[in-house]
C-alpha positions in Angstrom: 0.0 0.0 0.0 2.9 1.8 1.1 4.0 2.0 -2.6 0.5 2.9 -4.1 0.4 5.9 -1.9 4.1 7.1 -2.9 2.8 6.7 -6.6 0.2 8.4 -6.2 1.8 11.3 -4.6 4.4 11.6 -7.5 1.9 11.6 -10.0 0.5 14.2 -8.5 3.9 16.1 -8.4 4.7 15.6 -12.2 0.8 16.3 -12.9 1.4 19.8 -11.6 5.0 20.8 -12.2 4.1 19.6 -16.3 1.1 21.7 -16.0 3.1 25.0 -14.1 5.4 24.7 -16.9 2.4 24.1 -20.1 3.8 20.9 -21.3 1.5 17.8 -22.2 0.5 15.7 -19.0 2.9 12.5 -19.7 -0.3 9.9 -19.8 -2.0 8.2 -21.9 -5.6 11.0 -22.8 -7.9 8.3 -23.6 -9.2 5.3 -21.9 -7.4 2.7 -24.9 -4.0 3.7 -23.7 -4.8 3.0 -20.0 -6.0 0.1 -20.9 -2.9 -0.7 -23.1 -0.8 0.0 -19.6 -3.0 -2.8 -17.8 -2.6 -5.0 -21.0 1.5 -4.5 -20.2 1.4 -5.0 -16.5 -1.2 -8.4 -16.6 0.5 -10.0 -19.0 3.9 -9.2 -17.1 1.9 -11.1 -14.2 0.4 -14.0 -16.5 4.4 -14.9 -17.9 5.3 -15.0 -14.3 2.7 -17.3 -13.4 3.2 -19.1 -16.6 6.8 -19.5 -15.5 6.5 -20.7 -12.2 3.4 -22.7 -13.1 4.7 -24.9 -15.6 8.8 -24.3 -15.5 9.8 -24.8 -12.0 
């Protein structure tokens, strides 16, 4: 939890120092590229379950 909250919090921090300074926000602006980031992460999960699964 510990690590959600410190993500969060820089988020936050780059969410306003990119907005003080009028660049683009560094995410994704429409729901498909979120979803493309949870596409990344779960199938980051699914090989390691894959891998200890099957291959160990």
């Amino acid at each position: 939890m510990n690590e959600v909250m410190l993500s969060v919090v820089a988020g936050l921090v780059v969410g306003v120092l990119f907005s003080a300074l009028k660049l683009p926000i560094p995410a994704p602006p429409v729901l498909s590229g979120v979803m493309g980031i949870v596409g990344v992460y779960l199938g980051g999960m699914g090989y390691q379950w894959i891998v200890e699964r099957f291959f160990s």
